[in-house]
N, C-alpha and C positions, 0 to 999 in steps of 0.2 A: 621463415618457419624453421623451427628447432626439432630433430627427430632425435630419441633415442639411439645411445650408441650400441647397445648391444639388449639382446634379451633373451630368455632361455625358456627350455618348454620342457614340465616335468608332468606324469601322470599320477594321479591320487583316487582314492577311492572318497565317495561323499555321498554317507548315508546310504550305502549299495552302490551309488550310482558309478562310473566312471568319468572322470572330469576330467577335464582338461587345464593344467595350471601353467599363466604363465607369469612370469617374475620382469617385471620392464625397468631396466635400469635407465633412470632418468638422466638429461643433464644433471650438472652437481647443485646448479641452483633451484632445480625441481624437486618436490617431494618424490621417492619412489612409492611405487604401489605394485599390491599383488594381485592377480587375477583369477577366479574360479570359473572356469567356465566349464558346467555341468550339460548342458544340451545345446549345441551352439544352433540347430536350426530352431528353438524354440523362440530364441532372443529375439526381442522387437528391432525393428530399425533403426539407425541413425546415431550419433555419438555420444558419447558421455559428457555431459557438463558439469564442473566442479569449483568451487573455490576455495582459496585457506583461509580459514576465518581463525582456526585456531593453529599457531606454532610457539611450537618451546625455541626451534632456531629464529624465528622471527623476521620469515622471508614469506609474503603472500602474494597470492597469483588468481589470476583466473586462470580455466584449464577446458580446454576441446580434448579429451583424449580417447581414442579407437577403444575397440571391447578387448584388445591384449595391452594396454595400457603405456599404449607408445603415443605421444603428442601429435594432436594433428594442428592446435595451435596452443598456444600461451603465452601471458603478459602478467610484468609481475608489477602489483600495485604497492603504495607504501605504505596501507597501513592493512588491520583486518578487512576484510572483504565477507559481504552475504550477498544472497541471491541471483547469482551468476545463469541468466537464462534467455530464453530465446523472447523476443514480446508476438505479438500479434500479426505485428506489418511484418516478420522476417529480420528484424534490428535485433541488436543484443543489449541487456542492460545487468551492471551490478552495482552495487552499493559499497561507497568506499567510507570505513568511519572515518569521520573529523575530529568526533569528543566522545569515546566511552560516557556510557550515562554514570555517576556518581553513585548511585544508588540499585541499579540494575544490570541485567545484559541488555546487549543493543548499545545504540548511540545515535549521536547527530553525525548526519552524513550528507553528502551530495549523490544524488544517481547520474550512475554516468551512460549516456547512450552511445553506442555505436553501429555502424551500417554492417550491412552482411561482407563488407572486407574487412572488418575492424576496426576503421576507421572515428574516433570520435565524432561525434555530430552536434550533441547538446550535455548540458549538464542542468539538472532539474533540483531544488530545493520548494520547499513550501515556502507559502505567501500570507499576507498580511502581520509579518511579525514574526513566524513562528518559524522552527527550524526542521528540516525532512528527517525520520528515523530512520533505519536501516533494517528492522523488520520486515517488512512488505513494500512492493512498490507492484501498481497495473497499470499496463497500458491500455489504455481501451481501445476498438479498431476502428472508433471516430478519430481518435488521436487525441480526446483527452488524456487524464492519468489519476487517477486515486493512490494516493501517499498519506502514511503516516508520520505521526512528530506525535512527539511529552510535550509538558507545562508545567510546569511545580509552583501550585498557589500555595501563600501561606491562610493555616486552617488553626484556630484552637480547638486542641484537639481535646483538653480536661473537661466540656460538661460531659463527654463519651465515654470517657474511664479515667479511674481516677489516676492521677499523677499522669495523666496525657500531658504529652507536652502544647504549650497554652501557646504556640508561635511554629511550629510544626510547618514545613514545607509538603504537601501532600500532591504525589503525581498524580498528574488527569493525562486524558490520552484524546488526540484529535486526529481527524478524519479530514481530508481536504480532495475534491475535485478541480482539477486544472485546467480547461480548455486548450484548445491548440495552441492561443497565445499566451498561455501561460496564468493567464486571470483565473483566480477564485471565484468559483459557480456556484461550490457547496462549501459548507464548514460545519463539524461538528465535533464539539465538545462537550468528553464527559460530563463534566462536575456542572454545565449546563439542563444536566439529563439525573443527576443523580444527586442524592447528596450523601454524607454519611452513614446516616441507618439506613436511608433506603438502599445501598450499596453492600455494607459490608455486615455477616452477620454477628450479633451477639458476641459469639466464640470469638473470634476474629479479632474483635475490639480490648478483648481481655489479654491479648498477647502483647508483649512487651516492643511490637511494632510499631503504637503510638509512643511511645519514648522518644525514637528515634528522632532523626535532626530531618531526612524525609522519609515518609511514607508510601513505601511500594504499592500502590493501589490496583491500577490497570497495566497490562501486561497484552497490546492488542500484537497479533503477529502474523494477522488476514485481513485483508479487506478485498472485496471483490464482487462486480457487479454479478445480479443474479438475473436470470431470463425476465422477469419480470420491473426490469427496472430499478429496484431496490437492494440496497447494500447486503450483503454478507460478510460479518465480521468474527473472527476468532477470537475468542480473549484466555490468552493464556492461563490455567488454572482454574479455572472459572466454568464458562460457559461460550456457546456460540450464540449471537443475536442475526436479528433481520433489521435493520434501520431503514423507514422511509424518505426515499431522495425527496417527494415531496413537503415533508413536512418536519421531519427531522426525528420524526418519535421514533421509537422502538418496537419494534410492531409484536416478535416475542425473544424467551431467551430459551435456548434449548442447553438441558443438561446443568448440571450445577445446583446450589441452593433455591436459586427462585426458577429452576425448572417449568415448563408450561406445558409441559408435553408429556401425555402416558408412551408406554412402549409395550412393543410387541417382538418376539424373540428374544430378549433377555427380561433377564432380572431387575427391577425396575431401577433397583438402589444401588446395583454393577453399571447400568447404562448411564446415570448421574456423572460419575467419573470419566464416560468414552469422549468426553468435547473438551477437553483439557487438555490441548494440544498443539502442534503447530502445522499449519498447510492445510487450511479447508477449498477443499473444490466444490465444484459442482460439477458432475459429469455429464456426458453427453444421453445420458439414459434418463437422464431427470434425477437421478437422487445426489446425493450428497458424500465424499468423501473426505476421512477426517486421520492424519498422522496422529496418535492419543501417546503423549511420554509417559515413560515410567515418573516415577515418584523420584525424591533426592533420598529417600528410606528407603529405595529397594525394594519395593512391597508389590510391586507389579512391574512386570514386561512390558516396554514399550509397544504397540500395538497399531494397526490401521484398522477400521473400521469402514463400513458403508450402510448408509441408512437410506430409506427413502421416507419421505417426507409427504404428508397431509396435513398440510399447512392452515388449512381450513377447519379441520376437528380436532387438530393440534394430536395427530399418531405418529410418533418416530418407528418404522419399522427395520431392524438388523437383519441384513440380507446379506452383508460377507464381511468377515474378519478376517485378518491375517498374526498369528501368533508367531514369531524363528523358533524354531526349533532348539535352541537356546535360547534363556531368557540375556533382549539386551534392557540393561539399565540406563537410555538416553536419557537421561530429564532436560536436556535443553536441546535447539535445535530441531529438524529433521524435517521429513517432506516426501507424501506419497502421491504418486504420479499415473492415471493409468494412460497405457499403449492402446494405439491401434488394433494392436492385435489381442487386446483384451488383460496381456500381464498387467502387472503393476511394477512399480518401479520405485523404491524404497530410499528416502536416504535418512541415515540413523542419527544423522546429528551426532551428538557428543555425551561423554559420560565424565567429563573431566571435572574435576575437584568440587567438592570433596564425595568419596563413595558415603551412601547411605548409613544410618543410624545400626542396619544389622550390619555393618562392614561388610558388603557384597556391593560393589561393582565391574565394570565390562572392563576387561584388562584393553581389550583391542577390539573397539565396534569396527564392525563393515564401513567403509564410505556409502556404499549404496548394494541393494539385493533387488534384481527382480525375482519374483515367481510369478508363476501360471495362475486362472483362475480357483485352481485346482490348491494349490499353495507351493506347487513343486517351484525348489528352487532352483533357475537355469543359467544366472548368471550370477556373482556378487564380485567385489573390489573394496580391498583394504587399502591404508595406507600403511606403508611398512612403520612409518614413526609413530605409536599409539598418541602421543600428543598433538599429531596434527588433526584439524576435524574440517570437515566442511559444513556448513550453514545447513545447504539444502544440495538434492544431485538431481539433475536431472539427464532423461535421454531424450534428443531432437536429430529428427534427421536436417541437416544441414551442408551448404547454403541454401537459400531458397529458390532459386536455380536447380536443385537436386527435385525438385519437389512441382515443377511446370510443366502442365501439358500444350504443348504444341502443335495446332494440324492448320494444313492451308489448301488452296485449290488453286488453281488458273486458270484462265478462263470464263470466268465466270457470267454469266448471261442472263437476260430476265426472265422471269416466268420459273427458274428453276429453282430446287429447296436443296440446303445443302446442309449437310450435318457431320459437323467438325469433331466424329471420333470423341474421344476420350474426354474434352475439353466439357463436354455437355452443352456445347451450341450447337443449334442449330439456324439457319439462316435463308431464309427466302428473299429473294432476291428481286423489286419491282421497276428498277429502273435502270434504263440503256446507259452504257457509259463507253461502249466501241473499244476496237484494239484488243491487246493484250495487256492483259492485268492476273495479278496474283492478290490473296486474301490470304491473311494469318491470323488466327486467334490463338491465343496465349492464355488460357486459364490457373489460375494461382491457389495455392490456399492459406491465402496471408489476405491483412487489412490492407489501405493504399496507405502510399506512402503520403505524405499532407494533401491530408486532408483539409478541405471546406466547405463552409456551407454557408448559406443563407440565412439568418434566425437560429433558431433552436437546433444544435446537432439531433441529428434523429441515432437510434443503436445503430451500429456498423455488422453485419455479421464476417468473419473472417474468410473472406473471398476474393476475390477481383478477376475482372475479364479485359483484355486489351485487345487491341485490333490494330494492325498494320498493313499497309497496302503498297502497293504500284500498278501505274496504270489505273486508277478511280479516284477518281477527284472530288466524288461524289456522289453517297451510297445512299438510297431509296431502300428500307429495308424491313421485316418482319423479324425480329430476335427471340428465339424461343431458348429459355434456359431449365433447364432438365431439373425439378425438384431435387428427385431424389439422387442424381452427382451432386447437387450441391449439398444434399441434407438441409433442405427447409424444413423447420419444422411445423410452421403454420404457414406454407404456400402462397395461400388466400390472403393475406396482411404484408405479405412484401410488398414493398416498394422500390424499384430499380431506379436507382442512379447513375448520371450521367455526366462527364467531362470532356471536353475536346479533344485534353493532352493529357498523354500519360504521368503520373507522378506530381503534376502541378495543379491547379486552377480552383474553380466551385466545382464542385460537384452541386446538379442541378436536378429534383424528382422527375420523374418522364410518367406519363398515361402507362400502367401497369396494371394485367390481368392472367388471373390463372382460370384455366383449363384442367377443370379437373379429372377428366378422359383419359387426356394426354398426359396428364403431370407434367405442364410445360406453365413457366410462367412467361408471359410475353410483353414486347412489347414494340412500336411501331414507329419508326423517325427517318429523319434523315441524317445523318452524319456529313459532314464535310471537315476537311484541314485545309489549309496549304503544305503541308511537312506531309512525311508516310504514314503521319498516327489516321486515325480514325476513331480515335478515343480509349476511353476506361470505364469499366461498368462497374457497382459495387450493388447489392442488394441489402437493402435497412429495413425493419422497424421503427415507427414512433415510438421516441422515447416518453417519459411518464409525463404527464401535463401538469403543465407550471402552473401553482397557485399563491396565490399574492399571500402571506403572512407576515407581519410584522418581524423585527430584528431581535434577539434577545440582547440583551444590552448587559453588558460588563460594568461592573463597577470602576467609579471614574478615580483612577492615582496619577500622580506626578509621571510624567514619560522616565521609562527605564533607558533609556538611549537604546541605540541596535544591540540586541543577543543576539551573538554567532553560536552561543552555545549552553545549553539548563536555562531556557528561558521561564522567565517568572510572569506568571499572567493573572490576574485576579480574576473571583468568584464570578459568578453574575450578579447581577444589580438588585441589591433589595427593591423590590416596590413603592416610591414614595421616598426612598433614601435620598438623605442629601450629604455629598459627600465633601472631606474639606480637605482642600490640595496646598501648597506651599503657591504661592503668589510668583515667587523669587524663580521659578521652575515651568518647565513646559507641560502642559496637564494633556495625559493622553487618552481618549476616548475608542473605546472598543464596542463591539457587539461579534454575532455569528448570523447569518439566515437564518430561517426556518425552511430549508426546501433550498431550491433554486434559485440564484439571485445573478441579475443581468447587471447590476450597479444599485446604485444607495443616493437618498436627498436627505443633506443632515444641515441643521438650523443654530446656528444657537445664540440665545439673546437673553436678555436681563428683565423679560417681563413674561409671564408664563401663557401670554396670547400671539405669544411673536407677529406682534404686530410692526415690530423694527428688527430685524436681525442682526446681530454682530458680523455674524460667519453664514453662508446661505452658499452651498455647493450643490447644484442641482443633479451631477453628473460624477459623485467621487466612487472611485473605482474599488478600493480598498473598505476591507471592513474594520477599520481602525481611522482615526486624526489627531495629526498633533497641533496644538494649537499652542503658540509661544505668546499672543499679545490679550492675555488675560489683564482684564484692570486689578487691584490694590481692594483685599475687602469687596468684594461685589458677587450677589450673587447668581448664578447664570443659570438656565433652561438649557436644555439641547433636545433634540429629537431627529430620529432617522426613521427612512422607510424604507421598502425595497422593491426595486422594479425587474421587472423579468415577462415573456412572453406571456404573461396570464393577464398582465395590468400593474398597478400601485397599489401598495399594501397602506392601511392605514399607521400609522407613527405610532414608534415607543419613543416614548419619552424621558429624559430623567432629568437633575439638576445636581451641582455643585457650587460650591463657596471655595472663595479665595480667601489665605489667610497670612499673616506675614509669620516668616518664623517664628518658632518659641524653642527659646532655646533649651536643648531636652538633658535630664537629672538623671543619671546614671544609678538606678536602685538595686539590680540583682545580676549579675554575672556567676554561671554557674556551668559546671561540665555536665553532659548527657553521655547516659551509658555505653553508649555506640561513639564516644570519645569527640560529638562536635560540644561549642560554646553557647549559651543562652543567654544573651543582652535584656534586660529590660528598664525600662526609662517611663519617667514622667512626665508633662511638660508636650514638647510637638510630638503630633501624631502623623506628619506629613513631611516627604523631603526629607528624611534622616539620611546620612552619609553614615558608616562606620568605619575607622578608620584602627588599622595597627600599627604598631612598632616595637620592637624586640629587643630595643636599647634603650630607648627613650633619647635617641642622641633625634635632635628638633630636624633634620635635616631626612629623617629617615621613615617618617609618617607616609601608609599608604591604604588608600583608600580599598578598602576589602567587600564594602557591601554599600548598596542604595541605589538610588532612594527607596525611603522605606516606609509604605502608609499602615500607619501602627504604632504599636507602642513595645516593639518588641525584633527581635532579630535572628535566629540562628546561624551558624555558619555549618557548613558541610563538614562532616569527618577526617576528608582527604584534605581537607586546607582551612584547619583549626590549629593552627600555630600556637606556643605557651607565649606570652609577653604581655605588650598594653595596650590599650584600644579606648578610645576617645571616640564621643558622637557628635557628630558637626550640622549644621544647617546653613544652607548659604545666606 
């Protein structure tokens, strides 16, 4: 561990107030930073969390550092860095980009976890093809994980406006659930859910956006499960949605063009604009809280907001905003956080390139500001390099060993009730076990560490209780656990879970009842080990109930081989489409769920009764196939279905033709104004290869795009080279 070598303490006045400033002179390979601190007993607990996401010297880190801005730890990554934060179980995770997106901020990344010593443990990417984005990442306290990824289908975009480009790359934005071993449970994609007009409006389509080589569409930079089982998503610019895990719709969109929601406390047509943001929570109050950016115009101050929500009569109501007292102009980035003790906790993201249309921007945002409910401001931290920013900040008190109640007895004997202090157990005790013996419970406020289960994970709430002994080999016992230390918020509907050992096994449901006198929920077992444990307790909710739905099924192209990075994925499947693949090539077959999917039964055969099947996988895990032994000219059937605790869904279906090369006629090559290339060809529409060379010396041909089902090609702006380009078919 690296501490600052020196630092200094000067006094300032702020706003009236008297502050306290301290200046922490960092290692030389740490960014410095400045500190405000205006009322230090007002500050919440625990540390500062930070990362570099943006540097002009080009050194990123993640950062633990104290509230005078001295390191209590750091680690410097190699490339940008976002969401540097604590998860559920007490792990750490941040997101290291791999590939800047071409067209947006954000990137393809890998999330990296680590334990409460820092220690790496896993690194996570999305599944079925797709690549993780570095906008958002959850852990849930079952131990799955909801993560974001892009896709960039190609869309003709001229029947929409005119001089649209007819071969247009258009970003869609996916949603993916991970279970503990890592398999895809949920998947959703946009441009499954949307199309064109129903997405973008009118105005929108008139701007010189559809020109372009892709189309910045969705911009998601939240996702996060909500009390009820069902997604909460951000979408930057836009609006905030609710998506159902079981089904996959959209249940409404709050804020933006297709608003669904009236309001109460503002202005209807000011409130449109408050959900165009980044960092939606849900707080522990039941409402809603939402980081809202300024504009790239300047035209408004960054802002948080809090609403509460009546989801059922569709009333967004504003119950606290926060304004700085200077206006900052963040338009990217940022992330509001509330404390236990009721502040909030601010991080402003970034105002870097380029300022607004009135030429006004923030010469030097804060890295992060808390204030009081009240809006006083009692803490904030710059960083002294205005070009350095952080993603998101957050405060955690940490390790999670800072944060464990501990209480124990000895002696312990039957017929007696004991109650473990702070822990919120309590323990009656029915059976002899002689000698001397000691009890310890250990209560937490963290999820377990892996998690398992039986079937369907149930929700996890963020708790755990442990139990160690000596001298009891075997405990007969009555467990009451105290609602309200734990904060149940529906008592009545838990369900306590139970494991042998701590940190490892199934967790297994136990006979679970609350007492509503008491406010204890209880429940009644035996315990035994051979070791000192005597187990780990978690308390769940059922999760939403699995229903059977059929798969939405992708339009079938020529396999694109592995993307590590701007993966290209096609529409969903026309109805009755039959689509025609190159013969010569491996034809890859996609779909998403509808809902919850435990695995998939996919068919495919040459008669549309599959009464003989080619290919018959009863058990494929992925919601993708590549199939390399297609016959010559032949046309084929497929069908998938999907299985999950609800039953088997009935089959969607589709078909495709194999077809042998044709060799394709090179008719329009043209620039777009955003400086990428536009191919268009005659002749194959499947399996195109594009290829350049800058010399034309035969030796120097390289393959720059495909396969490509179409009759058409863009390339990207950043790697539109001037020279020759040739189109191949194997």
């Amino acid at each position: 561990m690296k501490r600052a070598g020196l630092f200094w303490l000067t006094v300032v006045m702020l706003l009236g107030l008297v502050c306290n400033q301290a200046n922490a002179q960092l290692p030389p390979d740490l960014p410095g930073v400045t500190v405000t601190t205006c009322d230090s007993n007002a500050i919440g607990d625990g540390f500062i969390f930070l990362e570099v996401t943006d540097s002009s010297a080009g050194g990123y880190y993640v950062m633990v550092l104290n509230n005078d801005g001295t390191p209590v730890w750091y680690q410097t990554v190699a490339s940008p860095t976002l969401d540097f934060t604590v998860l559920p179980n007490g792990y750490l995770h941040y997101a290291s980009l791999d590939h800047p997106h071409s067209w947006t901020d954000g990137g393809d990344c890998t999330h990296q976890i680590l334990d409460e010593s820092y220690n790496p443990v896993e690194t996570i990417t999305a599944g079925n093809g797709y690549v993780a984005d570095a906008h958002d990442f959850q852990w849930l306290p079952n131990g799955h994980v909801l993560l974001l990824g892009y896709y960039k289908t190609p869309m003709d975009l001229s029947p929409y406006v005119a001089g649209g480009n007819p071969n247009a790359l258009v970003a869609g934005a996916i949603i993916q659930e991970l279970d503990a071993q890592r398999n895809v449970v949920f998947q959703w994609r946009s441009w499954d859910h949307f199309t064109i007009p129903t997405y973008f409006s009118p105005a929108a389509l008139t701007n010189n956006a559809t020109m372009t080589a892709v189309l910045d569409a969705f911009h998601l930079n939240t996702v996060l499960m909500d009390t009820d089982g069902n997604l909460l998503v951000s979408n930057f610019g836009m609006d905030v949605w609710k998506i159902s895990r079981q089904t996959g719709e959209i249940l409404w969109r709050l804020g933006g063009p297709a608003n669904q929601f009236s309001f109460v406390g503002e202005d209807p047509q000011q409130a449109l604009g408050h959900f165009s943001g980044h960092t939606l929570s849900r707080l522990e109050n039941g409402n809603i809280m939402i980081y809202c950016n300024a504009d790239q115009r300047a035209t408004r101050s960054s802002k948080i907001y809090e609403y509460n929500l009546d989801e059922t009569h569709k009333v967004a109501t504003l119950l606290w905003a926060y304004t700085p007292p200077t206006n900052h102009y963040a338009w990217h980035y940022g992330s509001a956080q509330r404390l236990a003790n009721g502040n909030t906790f601010i991080g402003w993201g970034s105002a870097s390139t380029p300022p607004g249309a009135s030429g006004v921007t923030t010469p030097c945002l804060p890295a992060c500001t808390e204030v009081t409910p009240e809006g006083r401001v009692v803490f904030e931290m710059k960083f002294n390099d205005p070009n350095i920013a952080s993603y998101r900040a957050f405060r955690f008190v940490y390790p999670p060993a800072a944060q464990a109640n501990v209480s124990w007895f000895n002696e312990l004997t039957p017929g007696n009730f004991y109650d473990f202090d702070q822990t919120g157990v309590s323990i009656a005790v029915l059976n002899s076990f002689g000698g001397y013996n000691q009890l310890t419970v250990t209560s937490e406020p963290y999820a377990p560490l892996n998690p398992q289960f039986e079937g369907q994970a149930p929700r996890v709430l963020p708790g755990r209780v442990s139990l160690t002994q000596w001298g009891i080999p075997e405990l007969t016992a009555e467990l009451d656990f105290d609602a309200a230390t734990f904060a149940f918020a529906d008592p009545a509907n838990i369900t306590v879970y139970y494991r042998p050992q701590i940190g490892q096994g199934v967790f297994l449901p136990q006979m679970t009842a609350f007492n509503p006198f008491t406010g204890k929920v209880l429940v009644e077992m035996t315990l035994t080990s051979p070791y000192d444990q005597l187990g780990e307790f978690i308390f769940c909710y059922p999760d939403v109930t699995e229903v059977t739905n059929p798969p939405l099924l992708a339009a079938v192209e020529n396999y694109r081989g592995v993307q590590t990075a701007e993966v290209v994925a096609p529409l969903p499947a026309w109805p009755g489409a039959n689509y025609l693949v190159n013969q010569e090539l491996p034809v890859a077959l996609a779909w998403s769920p509808q809902g919850l999917a435990g695995g998939y039964h996919l068919q495919i055969a040459t008669d549309p009764d599959f009464s003989d099947p080619v290919v018959d996988v009863p058990d494929q895990a992925e919601a993708f196939f590549v199939w390399s032994d297609a016959a010559q000219d032949t046309a084929y059937f497929y069908r998938v279905n999907t299985t999950n605790d609800g039953g088997t869904s009935d089959w969607s279906v589709g078909s495709f033709q194999t077809e042998a090369p044709n060799p394709p006629t090179l008719t329009r090559i043209q620039q777009n104004q955003d400086g990428a290339w536009v191919l268009q060809w005659t002749g194959a529409s499947s399996g195109v290869y594009v290829e350049f060379n800058a010399t034309l010396d035969p030796s120097q041909w390289q393959t720059i795009g495909g396969p490509v089902s179409g009759s058409a090609w863009t390339n990207t702006p950043a790697a539109a080279p001037q020279g020759f380009y040739r189109l191949r078919v194997p």
